[in-house]
N, C-alpha and C positions, 0 to 999 in steps of 0.2 A: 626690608620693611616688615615690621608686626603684621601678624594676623586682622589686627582691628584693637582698640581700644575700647574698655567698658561703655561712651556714649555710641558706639559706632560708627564715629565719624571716618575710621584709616582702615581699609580693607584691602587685602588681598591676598592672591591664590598662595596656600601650603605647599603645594606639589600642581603639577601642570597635568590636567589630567592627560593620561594612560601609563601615572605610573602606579605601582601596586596599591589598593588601598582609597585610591584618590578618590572615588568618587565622590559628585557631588550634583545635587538637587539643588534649587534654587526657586525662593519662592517672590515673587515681586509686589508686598502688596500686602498689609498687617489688617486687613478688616478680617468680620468673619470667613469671609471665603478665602482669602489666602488662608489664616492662620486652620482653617479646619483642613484645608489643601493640606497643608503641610503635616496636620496630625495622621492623618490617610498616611500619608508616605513616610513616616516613619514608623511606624504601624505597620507599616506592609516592607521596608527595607533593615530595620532594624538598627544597628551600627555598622552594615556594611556599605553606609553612603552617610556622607554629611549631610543632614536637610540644616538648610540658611534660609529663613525670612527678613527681608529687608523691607523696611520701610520708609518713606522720605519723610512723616512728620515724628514730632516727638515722642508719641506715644501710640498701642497697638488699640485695635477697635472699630476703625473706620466710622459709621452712624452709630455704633453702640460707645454710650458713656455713662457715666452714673457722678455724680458730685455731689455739691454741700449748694442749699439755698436756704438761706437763715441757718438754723440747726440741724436742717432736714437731709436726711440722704434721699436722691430721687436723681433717677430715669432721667437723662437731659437729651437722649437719644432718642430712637426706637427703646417700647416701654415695653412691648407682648410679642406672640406670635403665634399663628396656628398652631391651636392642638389637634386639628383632626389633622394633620400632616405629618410623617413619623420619624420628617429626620431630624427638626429640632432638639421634640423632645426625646428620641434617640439617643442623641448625643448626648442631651443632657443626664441620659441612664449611664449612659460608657461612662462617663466622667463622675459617677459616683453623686449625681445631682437631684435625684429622686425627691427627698425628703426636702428642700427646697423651693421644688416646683410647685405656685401657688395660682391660681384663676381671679378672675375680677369676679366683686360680689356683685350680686343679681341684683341690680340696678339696673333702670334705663336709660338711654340715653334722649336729647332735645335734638332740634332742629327748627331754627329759623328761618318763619315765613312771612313777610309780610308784614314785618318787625313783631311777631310775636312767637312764642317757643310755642313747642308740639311735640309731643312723644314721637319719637324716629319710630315711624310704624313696621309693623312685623309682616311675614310674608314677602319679604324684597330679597331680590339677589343684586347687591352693587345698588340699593337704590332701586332697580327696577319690578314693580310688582307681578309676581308670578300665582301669587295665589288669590282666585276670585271672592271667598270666603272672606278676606284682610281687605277688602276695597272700603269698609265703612271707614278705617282709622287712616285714608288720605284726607277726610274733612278736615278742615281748618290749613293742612299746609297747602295743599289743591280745593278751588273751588270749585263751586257744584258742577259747573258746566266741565271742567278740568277732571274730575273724576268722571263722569259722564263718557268723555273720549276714552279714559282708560280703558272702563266698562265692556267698548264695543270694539275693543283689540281684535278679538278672535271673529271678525267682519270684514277686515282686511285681508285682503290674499297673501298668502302665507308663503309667497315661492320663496324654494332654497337659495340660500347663499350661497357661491362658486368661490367668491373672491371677498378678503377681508374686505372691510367697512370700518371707519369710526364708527365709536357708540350713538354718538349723537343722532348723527341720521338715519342708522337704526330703531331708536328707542323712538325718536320722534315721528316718523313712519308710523311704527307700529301705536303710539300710545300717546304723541300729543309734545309739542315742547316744554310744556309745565314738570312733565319725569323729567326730565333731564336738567330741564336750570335750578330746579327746587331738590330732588333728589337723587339725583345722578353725582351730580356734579359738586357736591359737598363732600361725597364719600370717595368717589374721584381724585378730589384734588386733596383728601387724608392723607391716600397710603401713595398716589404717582404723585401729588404735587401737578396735575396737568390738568389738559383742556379736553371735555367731551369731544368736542368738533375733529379734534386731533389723535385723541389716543386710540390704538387698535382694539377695538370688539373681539377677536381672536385671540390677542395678548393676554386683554385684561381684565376678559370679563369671560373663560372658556365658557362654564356651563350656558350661558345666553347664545353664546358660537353655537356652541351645538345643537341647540335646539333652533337658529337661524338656518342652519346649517341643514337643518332635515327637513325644513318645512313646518315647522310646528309654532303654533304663536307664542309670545310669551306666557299669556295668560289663559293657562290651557287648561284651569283648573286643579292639578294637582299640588301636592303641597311643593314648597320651595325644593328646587334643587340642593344639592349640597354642595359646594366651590370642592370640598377633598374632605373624603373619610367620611364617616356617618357616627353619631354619637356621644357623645360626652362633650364637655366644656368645648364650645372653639374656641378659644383662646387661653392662651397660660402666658405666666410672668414667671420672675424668679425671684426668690425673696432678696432683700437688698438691693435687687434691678437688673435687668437682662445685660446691663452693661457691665456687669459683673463676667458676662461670659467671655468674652477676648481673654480679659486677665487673668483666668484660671486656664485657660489655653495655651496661653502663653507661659505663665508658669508649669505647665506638665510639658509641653514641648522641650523645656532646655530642662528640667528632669528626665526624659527619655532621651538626652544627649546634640536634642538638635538646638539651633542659636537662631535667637530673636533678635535683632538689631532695627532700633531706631534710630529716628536721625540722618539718613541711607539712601538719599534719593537716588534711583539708577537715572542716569543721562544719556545713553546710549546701549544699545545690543546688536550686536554682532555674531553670524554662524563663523564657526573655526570649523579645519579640518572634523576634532572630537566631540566639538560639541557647541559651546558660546562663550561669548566674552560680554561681559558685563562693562560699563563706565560707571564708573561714580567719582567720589572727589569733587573737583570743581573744573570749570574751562580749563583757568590758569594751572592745576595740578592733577589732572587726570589720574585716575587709581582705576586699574582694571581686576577682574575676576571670575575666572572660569569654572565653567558648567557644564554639566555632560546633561542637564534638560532642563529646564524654564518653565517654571509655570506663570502668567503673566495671570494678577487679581488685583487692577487697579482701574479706576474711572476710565470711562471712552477715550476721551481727550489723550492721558496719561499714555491708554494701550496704542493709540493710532502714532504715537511720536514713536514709540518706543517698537513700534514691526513698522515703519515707512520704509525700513531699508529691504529687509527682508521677506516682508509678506505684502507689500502695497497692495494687493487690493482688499483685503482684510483693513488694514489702515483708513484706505478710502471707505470702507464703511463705518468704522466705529468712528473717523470722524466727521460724519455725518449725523450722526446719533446726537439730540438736545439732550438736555440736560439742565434743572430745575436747580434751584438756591431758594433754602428755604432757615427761618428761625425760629429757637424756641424761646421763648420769655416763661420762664419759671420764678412764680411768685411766691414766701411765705407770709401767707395773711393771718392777722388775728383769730384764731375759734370764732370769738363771738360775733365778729362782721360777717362770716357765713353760716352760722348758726341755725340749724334748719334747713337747710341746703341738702337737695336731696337728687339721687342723678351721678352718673359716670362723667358727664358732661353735657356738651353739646356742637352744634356742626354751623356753619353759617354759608349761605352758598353765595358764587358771586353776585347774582343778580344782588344780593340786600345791600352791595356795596360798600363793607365790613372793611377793615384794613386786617382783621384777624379771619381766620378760618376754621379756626377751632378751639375749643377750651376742653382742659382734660380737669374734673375734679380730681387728682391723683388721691386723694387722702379717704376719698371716698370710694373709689374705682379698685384698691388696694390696700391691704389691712397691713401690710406691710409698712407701709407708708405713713398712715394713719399712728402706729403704734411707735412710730419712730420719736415722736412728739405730740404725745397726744392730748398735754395739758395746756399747750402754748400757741399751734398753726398747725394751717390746714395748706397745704400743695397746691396751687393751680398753674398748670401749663397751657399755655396759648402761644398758639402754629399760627406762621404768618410768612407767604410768598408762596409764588405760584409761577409756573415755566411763563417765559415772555413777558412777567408782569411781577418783577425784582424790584420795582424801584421802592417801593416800602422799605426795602430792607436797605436801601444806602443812608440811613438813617443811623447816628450813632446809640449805643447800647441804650442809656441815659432816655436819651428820646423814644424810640423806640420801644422801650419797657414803656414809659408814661402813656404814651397814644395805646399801644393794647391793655393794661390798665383802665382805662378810661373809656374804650370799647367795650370792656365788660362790664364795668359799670351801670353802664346806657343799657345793654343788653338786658342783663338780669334783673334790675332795678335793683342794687346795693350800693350802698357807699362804700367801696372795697378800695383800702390806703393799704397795700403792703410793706410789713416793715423791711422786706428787703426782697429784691428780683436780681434774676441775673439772665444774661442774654448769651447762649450758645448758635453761632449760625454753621448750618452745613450747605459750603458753597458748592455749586456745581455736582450736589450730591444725588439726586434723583434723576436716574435717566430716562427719557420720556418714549414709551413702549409706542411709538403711531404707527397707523396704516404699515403695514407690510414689514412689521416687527420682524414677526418668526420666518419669514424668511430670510432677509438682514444676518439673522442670527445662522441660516443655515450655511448661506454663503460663505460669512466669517469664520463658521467652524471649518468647512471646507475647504476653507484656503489653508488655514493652520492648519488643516489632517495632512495636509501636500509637506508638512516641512517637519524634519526629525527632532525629538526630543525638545517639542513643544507645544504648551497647550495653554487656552485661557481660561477664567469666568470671571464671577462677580455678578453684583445687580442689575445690568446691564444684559443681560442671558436670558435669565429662566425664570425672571421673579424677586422683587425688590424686597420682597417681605425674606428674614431668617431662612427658613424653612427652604424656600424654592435656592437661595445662597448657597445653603448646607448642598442642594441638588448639584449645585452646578459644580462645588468645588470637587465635591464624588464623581461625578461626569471627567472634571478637569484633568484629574488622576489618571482615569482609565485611559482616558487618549493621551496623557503622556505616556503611558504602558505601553500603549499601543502604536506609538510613533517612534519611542525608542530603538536602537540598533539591539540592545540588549532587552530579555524581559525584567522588569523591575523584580519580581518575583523572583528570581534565580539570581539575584544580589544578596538575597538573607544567605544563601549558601556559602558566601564567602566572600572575598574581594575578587577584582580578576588578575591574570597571573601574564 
């Protein structure tokens, strides 16, 4: 049998590892984390091992995409990511990316209340206000009496947290349920896709943990926390669009020797004597292929089939883990039907009872974008789906485009006819951080430290945004280093004999 053919569909082993030469890394899993997984370990093994990433859909990326909507190139994925965090844009130094790397212009953004828009006020962390000075600019999304509670935070007894919490009956404890339905949970349901009520205060919101954590109120008068770093822009794009990064990844990968393959779904893993065996192919024609370490960077679901046999109770946690489906509808509209139009965007929280949840002005939010076509359309992306509350999204493209569409409309008050949308969904792509996350997480790595020449991540770890990705798949490494019968590092020396 070949090695594999150019779409990846026929794989299998060269040589059977432990014979000279053989080895082989194996990566399960082409989004950011796998694929940065993988640039790590070739990077640190050189060509005294095979690194292979496989992947089961067509193409490498995972949430990062970038495409055509009318004329326009644009972001149909994740668009930004922290900049005061230093492994994205790290990486994007390594990778000769510098000159590239661009921030959103200094615009603000909206939020709706009450059917009417409001400058997202400043002084909040996640939503939650932390500085007393910023309490004037809750008027209009909070009313009087609703800031009023705010106000008298630091009146409440302040004891420590021991044990996580959802956000919600934190915030609302401390500060009233109006933070949490009107600004919690707009910025929330952004970046997890989830539910206050649900998601872990520890996970997803550290700097407010820690300050629960010590006894100290939220609004304790000093200026905003910082979520990571201190400094300059927090946030950075990349010109042409963050989804540009898989594919330059993926491109220098198989230039430093190692192979990309889509198309590749693994069906089964198996420990051997040396190391693992892989399934791919099909039921009817099974194709196996071995591995002296595993690194597994695939959704919960995907990870818990794929270690049921061999790490069960890892398995039984990741699939326990929800997991959110969410769409984006990218629209090119006319210039002149948003003419005037001023603002990054805007947030909609559930209470206003919105079928969208958010609108991005891209064209405005990024000069990038903007300048792509800047005589003919302007970019607007509008998020829509939320964990436990998909059914919007079983709606075909067609429809779906028309109804958010028609929500903005309402919204902003414009007659906004796009001459052309397109609809990207990411199913089952957001995993939902709740109650007793990071321990979840602890257990799960725990069990996989117990088994050799294996290790995980992905968004489901450390942090769905880029950045905490990049953490996890760096993490992912060292404990395969570290679980191995061999050190990875004393591979660049040579093959074994």
């Amino acid at each position: 049998m070949s090695d594999g053919n150019q779409d990846g569909t026929r794989i299998s082993p060269q040589d059977p590892p432990g014979a000279p030469g053989s080895r082989r890394l194996v990566v399960i899993g082409g989004g950011i984390s796998g694929l940065v997984a993988a640039w790590r370990l070739v990077r640190q093994v050189g060509d005294a091992a095979e690194v292979l990433v496989l992947e089961a859909s067509g193409t490498v990326g995972g949430k990062l995409a970038v495409g055509q909507v009318g004329e326009v190139t644009a972001d149909l994925g994740a668009e930004s990511m922290l900049a005061r965090r230093p492994e994205a844009v790290g990486l994007l130094r390594e990778l000769g990316l510098d000159d590239d790397v661009v921030h959103p212009r200094a615009a603000s953004a909206s939020v709706l209340s009450r059917g009417t828009l409001f400058p997202l006020p400043a002084g909040t962390v996640m939503g939650v206000p932390v500085d007393r000075s910023r309490l004037a600019g809750l008027a209009g999304i909070l009313d009087e009496e609703e800031v009023a509670r705010v106000g008298q935070e630091g009146r409440r007894e302040a004891f420590r947290l021991t044990e996580d919490i959802d956000v919600a009956s934190w915030v609302t404890y401390r500060m009233g349920r109006a933070v949490v339905d009107r600004l919690v949970e707009p910025l929330l349901g952004g970046v997890y896709a989830g539910n206050a009520d649900r998601l872990s205060l520890q996970a997803t919101v550290p700097a407010l943990w820690q300050r629960a954590r010590g006894g100290r109120p939220l609004l304790d008068g000093s200026a905003p926390v910082q979520q990571a770093g201190s400094g300059g822009p927090v946030f950075a794009g990349l010109r042409g669009g963050v989804g540009r990064l898989p594919l330059i990844l993926a491109e220098r990968l198989e230039q430093a020797g190692a192979q990309v393959r889509t198309g590749v779904p693994v069906r089964g893993l198996t420990r051997t004597e040396n190391g693992w065996r892989l399934e791919t192919g099909t039921a009817d024609v099974p194709e196996f292929l071995d591995a002296d370490g595993v690194i597994l960077a695939v959704p919960p679901a995907a990870a818990s089939r794929l270690l049921g046999a061999e790490v069960p109770s890892a398995a039984r946690e990741l699939g326990g883990m929800e997991t959110a489906s969410v769409a984006v509808v990218a629209a090119a509209v006319p210039r002149e039907q948003l003419d005037g139009l001023t603002g990054t965007g805007l947030l909609i929280p559930p209470v206003e009872r919105r079928l969208i949840k958010a609108a991005t002005f891209s064209s405005n939010k990024w000069r990038w974008v903007s300048d792509e076509n800047a005589a003919r359309h302007l970019v607007v992306r509008l998020s829509l789906g939320r964990a436990r509350e998909e059914s919007v999204l079983r709606r075909d493209d067609a429809e779906l485009a028309d109804l958010a569409v028609a929500e903005l409309r309402d919204v902003i008050g414009r007659d906004v006819r796009p001459d052309e949308t397109r609809v990207v969904r990411w199913d089952d792509s957001l995993p939902q951080y709740e109650v007793g996350h990071l321990d979840r997480i602890h257990r799960i790595r725990e069990a996989v430290a117990g088994v050799p020449g294996l290790a995980v991540c992905g968004a489901a770890f450390d942090g769905v945004g880029i950045p905490a990705c990049i953490a996890a798949a760096d993490r992912a490494v060292h404990d395969l280093d570290a679980s191995m019968r061999i050190d990875l590092r004393t591979l660049a020396a040579g093959p074994r004999v």
